[in-house]
N, CA, C and O atoms as CSV, one atom per row, in Angstrom:
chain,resi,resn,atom,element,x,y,z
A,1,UNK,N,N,75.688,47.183,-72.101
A,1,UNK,CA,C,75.004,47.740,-73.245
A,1,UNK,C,C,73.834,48.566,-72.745
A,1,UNK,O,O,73.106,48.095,-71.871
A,2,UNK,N,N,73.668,49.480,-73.127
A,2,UNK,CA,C,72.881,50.711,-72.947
A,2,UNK,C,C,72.168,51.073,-73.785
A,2,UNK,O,O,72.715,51.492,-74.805
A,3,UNK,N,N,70.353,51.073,-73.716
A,3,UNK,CA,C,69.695,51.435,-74.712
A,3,UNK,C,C,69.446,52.964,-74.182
A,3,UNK,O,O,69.120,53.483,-75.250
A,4,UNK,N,N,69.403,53.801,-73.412
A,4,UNK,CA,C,69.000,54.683,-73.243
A,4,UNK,C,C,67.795,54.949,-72.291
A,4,UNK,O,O,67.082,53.956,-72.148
A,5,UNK,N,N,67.443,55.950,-71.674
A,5,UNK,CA,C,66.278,56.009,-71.079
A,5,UNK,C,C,64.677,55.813,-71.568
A,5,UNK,O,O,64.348,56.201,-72.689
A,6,UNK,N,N,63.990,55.371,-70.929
A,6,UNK,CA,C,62.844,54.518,-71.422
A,6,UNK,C,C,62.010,54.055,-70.050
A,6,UNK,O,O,62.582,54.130,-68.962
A,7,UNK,N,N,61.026,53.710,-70.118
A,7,UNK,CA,C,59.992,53.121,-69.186
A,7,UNK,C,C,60.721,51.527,-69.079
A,7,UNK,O,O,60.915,50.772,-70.032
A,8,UNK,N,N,61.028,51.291,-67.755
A,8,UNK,CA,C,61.573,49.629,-67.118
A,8,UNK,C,C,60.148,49.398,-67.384
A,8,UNK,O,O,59.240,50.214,-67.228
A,9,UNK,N,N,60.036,47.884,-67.909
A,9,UNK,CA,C,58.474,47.421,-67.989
A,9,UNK,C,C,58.055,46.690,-66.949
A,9,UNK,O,O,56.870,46.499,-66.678
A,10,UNK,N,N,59.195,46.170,-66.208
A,10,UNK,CA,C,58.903,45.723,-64.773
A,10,UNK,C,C,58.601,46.582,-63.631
A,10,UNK,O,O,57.529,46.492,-63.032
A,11,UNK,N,N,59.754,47.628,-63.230
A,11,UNK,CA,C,59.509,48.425,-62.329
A,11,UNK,C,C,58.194,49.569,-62.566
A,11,UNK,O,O,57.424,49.968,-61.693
A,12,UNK,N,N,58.208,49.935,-63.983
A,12,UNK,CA,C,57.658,51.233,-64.252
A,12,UNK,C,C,58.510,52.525,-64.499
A,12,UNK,O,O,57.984,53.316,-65.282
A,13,UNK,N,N,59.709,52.886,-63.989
A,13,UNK,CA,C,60.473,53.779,-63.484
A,13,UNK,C,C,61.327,53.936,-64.945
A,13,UNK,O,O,61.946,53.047,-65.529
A,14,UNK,N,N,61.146,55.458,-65.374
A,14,UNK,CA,C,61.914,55.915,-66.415
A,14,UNK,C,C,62.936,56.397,-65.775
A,14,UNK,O,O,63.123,57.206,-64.866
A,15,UNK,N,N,64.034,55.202,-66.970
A,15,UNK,CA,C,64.739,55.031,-66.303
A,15,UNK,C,C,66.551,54.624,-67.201
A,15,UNK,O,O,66.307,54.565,-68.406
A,16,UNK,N,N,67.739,54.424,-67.011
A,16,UNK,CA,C,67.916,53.894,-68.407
A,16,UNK,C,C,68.332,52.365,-68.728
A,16,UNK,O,O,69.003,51.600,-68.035
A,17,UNK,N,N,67.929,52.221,-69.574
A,17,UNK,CA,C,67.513,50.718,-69.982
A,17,UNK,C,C,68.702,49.438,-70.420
A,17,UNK,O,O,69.315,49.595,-71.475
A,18,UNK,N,N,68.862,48.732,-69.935
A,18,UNK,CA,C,70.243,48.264,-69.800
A,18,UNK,C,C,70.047,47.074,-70.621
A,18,UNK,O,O,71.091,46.589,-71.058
A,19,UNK,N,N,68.846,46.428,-70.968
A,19,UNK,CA,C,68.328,45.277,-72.068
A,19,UNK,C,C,67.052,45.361,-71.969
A,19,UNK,O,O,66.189,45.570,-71.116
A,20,UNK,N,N,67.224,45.009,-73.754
A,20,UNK,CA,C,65.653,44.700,-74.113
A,20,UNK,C,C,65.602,43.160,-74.534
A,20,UNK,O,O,66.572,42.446,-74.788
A,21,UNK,N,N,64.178,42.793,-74.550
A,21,UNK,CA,C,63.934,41.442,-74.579
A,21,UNK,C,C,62.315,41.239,-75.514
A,21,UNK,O,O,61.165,41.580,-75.235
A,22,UNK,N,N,62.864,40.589,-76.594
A,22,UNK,CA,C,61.351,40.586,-77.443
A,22,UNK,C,C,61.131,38.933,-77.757
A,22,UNK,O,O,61.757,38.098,-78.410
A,23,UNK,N,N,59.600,38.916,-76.736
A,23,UNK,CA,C,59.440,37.543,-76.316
A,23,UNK,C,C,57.794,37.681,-77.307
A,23,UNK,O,O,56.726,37.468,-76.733
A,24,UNK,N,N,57.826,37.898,-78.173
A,24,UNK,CA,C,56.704,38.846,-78.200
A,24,UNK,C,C,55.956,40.079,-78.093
A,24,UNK,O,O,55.100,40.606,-78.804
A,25,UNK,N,N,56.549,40.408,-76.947
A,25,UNK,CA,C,56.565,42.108,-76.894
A,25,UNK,C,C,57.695,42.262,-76.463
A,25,UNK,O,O,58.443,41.478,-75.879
A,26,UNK,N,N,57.879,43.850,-76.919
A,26,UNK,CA,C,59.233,43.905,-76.453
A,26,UNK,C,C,59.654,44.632,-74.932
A,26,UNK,O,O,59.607,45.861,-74.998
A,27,UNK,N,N,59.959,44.220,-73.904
A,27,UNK,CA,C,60.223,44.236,-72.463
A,27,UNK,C,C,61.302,44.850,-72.314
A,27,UNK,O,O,62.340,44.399,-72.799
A,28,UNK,N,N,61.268,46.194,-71.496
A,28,UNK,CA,C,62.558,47.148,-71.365
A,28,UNK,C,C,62.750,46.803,-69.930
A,28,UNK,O,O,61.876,46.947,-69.076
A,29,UNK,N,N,64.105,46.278,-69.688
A,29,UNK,CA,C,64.640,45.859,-67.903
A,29,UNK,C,C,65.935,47.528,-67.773
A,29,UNK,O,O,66.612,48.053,-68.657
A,30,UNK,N,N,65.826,47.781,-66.708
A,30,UNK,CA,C,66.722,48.671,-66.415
A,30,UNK,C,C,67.618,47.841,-65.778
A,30,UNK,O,O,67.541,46.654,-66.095
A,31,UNK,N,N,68.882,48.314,-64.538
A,31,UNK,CA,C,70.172,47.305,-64.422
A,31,UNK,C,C,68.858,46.453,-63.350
A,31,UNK,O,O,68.208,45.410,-63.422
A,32,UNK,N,N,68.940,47.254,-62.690
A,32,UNK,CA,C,67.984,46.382,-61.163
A,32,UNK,C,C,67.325,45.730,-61.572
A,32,UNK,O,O,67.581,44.688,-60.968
A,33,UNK,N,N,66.051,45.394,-62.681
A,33,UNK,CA,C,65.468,44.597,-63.000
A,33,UNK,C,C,65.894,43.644,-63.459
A,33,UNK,O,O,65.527,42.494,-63.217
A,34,UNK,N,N,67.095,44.145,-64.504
A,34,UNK,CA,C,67.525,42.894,-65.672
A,34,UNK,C,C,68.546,41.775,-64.277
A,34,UNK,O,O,68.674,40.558,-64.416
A,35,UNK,N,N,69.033,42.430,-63.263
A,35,UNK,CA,C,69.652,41.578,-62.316
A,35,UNK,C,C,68.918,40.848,-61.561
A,35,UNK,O,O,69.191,39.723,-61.142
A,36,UNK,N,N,67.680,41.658,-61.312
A,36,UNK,CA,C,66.559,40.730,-60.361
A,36,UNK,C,C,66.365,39.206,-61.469
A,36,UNK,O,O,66.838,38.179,-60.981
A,37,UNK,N,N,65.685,39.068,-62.924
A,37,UNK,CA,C,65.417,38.212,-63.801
A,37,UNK,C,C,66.086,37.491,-63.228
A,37,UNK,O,O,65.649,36.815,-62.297
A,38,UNK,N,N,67.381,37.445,-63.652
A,38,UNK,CA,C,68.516,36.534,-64.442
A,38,UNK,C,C,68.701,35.944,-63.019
A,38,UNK,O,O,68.827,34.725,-63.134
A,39,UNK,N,N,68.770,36.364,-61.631
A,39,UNK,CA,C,69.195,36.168,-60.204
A,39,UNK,C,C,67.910,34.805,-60.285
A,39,UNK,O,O,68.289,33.669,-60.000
A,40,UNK,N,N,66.514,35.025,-60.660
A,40,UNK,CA,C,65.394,34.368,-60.422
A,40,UNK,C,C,65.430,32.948,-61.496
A,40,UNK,O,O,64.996,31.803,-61.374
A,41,UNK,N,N,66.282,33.774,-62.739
A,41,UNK,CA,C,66.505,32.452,-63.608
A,41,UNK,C,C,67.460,31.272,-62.922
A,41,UNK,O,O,67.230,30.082,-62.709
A,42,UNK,N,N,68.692,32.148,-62.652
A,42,UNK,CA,C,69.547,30.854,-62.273
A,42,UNK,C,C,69.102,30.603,-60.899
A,42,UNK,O,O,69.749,29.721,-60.335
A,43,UNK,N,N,68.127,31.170,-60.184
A,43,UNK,CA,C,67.644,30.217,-59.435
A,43,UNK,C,C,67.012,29.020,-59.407
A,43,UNK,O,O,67.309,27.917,-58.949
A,44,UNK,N,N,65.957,29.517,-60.068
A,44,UNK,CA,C,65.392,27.859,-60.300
A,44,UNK,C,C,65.816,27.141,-61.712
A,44,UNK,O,O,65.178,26.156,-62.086
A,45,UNK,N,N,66.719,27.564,-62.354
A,45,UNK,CA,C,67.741,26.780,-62.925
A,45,UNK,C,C,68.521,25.711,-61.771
A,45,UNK,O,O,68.461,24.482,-61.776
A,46,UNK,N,N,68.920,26.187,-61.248
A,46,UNK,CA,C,69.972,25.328,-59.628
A,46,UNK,C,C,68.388,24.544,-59.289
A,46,UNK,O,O,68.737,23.390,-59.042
A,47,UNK,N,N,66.991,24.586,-59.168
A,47,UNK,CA,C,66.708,23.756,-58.648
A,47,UNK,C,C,66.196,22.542,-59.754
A,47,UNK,O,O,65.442,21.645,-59.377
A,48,UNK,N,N,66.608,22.613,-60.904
A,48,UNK,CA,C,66.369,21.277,-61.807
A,48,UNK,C,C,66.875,20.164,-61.627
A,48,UNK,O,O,68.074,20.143,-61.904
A,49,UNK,N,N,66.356,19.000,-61.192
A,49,UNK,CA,C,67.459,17.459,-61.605
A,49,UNK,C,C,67.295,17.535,-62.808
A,49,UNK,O,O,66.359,17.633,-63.602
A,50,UNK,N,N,69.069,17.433,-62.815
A,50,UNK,CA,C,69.507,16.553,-64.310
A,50,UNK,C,C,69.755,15.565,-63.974
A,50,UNK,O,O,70.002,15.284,-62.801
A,51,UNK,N,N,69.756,14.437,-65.324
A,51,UNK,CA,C,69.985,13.404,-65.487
A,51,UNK,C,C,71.307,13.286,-66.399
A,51,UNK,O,O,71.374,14.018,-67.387
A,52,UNK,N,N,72.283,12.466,-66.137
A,52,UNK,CA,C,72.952,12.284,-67.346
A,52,UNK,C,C,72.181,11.496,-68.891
A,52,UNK,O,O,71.360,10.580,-68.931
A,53,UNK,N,N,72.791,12.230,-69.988
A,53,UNK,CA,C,72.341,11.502,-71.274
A,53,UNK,C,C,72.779,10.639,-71.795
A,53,UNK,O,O,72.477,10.250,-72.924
A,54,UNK,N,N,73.943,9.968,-70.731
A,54,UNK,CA,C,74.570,9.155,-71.636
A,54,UNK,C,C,74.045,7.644,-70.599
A,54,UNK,O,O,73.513,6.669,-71.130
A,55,UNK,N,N,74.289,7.717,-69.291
A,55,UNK,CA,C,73.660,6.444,-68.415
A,55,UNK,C,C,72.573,6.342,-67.989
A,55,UNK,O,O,71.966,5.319,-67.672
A,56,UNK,N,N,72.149,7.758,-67.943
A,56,UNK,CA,C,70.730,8.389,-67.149
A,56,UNK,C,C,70.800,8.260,-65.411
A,56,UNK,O,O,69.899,7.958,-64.628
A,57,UNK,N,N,72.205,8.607,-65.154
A,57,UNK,CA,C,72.604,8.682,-63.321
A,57,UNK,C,C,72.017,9.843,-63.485
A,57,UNK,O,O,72.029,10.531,-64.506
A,58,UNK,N,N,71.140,10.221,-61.780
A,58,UNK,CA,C,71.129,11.121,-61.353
A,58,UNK,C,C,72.352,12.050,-60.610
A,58,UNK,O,O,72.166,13.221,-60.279
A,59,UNK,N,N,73.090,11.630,-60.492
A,59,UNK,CA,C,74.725,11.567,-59.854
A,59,UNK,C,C,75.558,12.390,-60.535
A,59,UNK,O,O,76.713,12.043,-60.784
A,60,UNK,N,N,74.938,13.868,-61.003
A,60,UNK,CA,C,75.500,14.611,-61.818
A,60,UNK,C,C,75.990,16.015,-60.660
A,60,UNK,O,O,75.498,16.178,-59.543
A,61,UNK,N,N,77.060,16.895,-61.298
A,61,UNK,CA,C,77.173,18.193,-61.155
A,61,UNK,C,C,76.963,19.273,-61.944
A,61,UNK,O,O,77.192,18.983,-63.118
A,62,UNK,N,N,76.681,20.205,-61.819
A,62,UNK,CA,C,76.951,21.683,-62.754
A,62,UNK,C,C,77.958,22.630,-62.245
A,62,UNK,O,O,78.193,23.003,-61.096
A,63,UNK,N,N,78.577,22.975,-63.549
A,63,UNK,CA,C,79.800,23.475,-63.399
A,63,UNK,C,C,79.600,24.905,-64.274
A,63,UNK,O,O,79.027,24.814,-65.359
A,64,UNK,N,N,80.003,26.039,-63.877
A,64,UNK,CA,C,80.413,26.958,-64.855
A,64,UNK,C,C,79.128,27.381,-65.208
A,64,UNK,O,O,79.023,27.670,-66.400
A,65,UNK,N,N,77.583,27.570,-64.167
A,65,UNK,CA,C,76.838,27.812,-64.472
A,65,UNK,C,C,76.524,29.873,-64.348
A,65,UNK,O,O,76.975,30.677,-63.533
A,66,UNK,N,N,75.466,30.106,-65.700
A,66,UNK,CA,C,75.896,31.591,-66.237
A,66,UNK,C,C,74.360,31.777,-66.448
A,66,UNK,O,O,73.567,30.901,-66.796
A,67,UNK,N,N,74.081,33.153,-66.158
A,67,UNK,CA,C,72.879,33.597,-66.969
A,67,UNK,C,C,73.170,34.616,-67.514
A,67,UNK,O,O,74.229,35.231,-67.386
A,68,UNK,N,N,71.908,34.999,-68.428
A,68,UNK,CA,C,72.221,36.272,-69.345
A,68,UNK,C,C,71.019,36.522,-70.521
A,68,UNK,O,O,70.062,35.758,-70.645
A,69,UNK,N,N,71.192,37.465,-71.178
A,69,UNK,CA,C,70.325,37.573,-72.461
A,69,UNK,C,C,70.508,37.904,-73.401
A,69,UNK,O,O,70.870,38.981,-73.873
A,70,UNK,N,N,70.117,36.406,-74.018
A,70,UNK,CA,C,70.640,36.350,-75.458
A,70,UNK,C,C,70.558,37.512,-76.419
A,70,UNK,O,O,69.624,38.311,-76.352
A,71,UNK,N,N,71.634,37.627,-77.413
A,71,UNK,CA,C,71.365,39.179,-78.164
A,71,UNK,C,C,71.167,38.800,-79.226
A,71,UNK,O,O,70.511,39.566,-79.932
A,72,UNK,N,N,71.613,37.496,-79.838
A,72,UNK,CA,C,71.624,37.089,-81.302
A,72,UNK,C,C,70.476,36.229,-81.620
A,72,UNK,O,O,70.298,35.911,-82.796
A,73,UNK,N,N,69.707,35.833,-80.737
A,73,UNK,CA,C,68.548,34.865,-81.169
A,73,UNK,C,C,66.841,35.871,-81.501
A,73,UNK,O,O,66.454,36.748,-80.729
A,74,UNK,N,N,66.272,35.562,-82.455
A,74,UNK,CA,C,65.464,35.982,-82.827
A,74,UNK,C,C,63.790,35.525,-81.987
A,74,UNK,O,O,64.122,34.345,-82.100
A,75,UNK,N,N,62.762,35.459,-81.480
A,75,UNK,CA,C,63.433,36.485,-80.435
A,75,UNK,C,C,64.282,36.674,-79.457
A,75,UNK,O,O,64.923,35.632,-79.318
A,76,UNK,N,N,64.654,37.578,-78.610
A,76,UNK,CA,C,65.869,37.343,-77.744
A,76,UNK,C,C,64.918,36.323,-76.453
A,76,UNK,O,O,63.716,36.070,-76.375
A,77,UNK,N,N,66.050,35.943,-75.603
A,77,UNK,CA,C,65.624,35.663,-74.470
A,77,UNK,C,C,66.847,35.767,-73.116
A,77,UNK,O,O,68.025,36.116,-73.051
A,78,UNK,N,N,65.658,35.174,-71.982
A,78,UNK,CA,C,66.864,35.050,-70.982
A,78,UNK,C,C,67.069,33.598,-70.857
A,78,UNK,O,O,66.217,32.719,-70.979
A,79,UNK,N,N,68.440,33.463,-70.572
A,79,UNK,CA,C,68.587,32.177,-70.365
A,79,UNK,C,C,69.789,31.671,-69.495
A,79,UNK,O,O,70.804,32.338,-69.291
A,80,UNK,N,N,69.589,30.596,-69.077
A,80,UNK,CA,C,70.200,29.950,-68.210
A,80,UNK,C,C,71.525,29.014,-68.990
A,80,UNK,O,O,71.351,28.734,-70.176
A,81,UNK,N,N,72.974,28.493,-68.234
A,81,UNK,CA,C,73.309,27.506,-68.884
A,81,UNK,C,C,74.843,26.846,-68.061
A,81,UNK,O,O,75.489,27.663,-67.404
A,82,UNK,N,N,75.108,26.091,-68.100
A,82,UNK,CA,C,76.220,24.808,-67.613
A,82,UNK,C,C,76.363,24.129,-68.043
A,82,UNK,O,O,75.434,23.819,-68.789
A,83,UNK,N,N,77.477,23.293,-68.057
A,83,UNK,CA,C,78.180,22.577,-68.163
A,83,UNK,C,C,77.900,21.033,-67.261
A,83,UNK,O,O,78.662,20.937,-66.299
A,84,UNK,N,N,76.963,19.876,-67.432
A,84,UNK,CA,C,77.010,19.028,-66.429
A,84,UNK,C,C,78.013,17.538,-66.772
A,84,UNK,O,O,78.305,16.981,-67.831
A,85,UNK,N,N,78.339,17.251,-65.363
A,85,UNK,CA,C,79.092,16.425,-65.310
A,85,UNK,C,C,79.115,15.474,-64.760
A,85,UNK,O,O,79.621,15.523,-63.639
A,86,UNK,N,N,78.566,14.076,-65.278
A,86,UNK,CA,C,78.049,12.914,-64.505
A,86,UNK,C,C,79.229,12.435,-64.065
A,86,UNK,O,O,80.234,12.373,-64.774
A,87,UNK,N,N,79.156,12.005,-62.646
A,87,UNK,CA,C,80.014,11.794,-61.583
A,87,UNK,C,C,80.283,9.639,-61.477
A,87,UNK,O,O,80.985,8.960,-60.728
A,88,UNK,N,N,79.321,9.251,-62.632
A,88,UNK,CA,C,79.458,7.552,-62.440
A,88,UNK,C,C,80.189,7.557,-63.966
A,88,UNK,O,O,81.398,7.322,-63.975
A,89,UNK,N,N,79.649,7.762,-65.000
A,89,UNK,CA,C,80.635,7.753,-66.503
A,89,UNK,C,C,81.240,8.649,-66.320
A,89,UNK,O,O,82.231,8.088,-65.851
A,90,UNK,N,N,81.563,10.051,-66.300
A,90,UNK,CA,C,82.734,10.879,-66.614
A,90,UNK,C,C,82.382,11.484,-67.499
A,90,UNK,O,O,83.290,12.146,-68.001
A,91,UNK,N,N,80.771,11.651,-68.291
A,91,UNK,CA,C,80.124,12.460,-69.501
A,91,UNK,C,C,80.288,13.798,-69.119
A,91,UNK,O,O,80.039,14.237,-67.997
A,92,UNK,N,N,80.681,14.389,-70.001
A,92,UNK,CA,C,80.290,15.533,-69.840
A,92,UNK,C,C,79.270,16.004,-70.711
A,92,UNK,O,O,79.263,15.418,-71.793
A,93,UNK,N,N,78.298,16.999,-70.549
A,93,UNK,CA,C,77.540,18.104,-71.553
A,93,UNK,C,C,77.222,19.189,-71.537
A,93,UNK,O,O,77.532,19.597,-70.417
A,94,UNK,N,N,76.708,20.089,-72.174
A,94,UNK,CA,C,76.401,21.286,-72.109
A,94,UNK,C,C,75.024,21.542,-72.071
A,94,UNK,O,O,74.386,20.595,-72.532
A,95,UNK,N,N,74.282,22.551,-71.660
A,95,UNK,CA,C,72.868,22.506,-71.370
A,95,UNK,C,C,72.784,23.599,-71.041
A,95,UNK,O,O,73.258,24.080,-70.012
A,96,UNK,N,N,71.713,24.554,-72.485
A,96,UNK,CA,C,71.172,25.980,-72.565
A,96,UNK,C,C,69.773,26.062,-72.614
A,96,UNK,O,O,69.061,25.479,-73.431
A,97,UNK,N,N,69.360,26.894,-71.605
A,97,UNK,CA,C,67.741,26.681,-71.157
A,97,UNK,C,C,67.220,27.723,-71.452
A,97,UNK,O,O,67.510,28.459,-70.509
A,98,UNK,N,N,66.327,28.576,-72.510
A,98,UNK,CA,C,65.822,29.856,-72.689
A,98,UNK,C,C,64.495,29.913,-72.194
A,98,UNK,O,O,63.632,29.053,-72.372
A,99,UNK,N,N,64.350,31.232,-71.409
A,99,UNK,CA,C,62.786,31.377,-70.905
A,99,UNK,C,C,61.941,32.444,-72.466
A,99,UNK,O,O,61.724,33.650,-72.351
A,100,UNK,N,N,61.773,32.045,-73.113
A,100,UNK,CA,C,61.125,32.276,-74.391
A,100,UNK,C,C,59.742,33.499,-74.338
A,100,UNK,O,O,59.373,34.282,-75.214
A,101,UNK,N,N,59.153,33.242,-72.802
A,101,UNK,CA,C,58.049,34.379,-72.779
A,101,UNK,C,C,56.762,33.555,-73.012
A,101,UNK,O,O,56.726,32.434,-73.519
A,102,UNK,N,N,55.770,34.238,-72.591
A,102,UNK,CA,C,54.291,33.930,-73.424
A,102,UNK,C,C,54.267,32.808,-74.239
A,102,UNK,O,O,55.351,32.489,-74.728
A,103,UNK,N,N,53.168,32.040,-74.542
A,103,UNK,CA,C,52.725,31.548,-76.283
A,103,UNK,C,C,51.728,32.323,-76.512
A,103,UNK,O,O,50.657,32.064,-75.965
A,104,UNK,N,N,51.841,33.391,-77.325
A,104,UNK,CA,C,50.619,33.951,-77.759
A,104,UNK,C,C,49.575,33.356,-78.747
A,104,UNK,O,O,48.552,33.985,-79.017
């Protein structure tokens, strides 16, 4: 999706704008930026312990883990998300993490 050329609010560089993000203000990422984010989200996404919710083992996996930015949530965000799978019950769940921005 392509908004058109515009000032990246990260880089600076007019440029064209590949997502916007209104966390409060609204933040124009071009491709390089919006890939740098999401690379930094599911990074330290991968470094969270989970717990399972159903025994509370630490003895979990993530599976099928994705980042991206949301288009339908008011405001948008970036966010993280997987599938975990405790390895002592056999629970499975789902788990969506949005970086929301600021509290102004």
């Amino acid at each position: 999706m392509t908004f058109g050329k515009d000032t990246c609010s990260s880089c600076g560089k007019y440029t064209d704008i590949t997502a916007k993000v209104l966390n409060g203000q609204e933040t124009l990422y071009c491709k390089e930026c919006q890939d740098k984010e999401l690379k930094i989200m599911l990074e330290n996404f991968n470094q969270i312990k989970f717990y399972c919710i159903k025994c509370g083992s630490s003895n979990v996996t993530k599976n099928d883990t994705k980042t991206g930015i949301s288009l339908t949530d008011i405001p948008n965000a970036i966010y993280a998300k997987a599938f975990i799978t405790c390895k002592d019950c056999d629970h499975r769940f789902f788990l969506k993490m949005e970086d929301q921005g600021k509290i102004n």
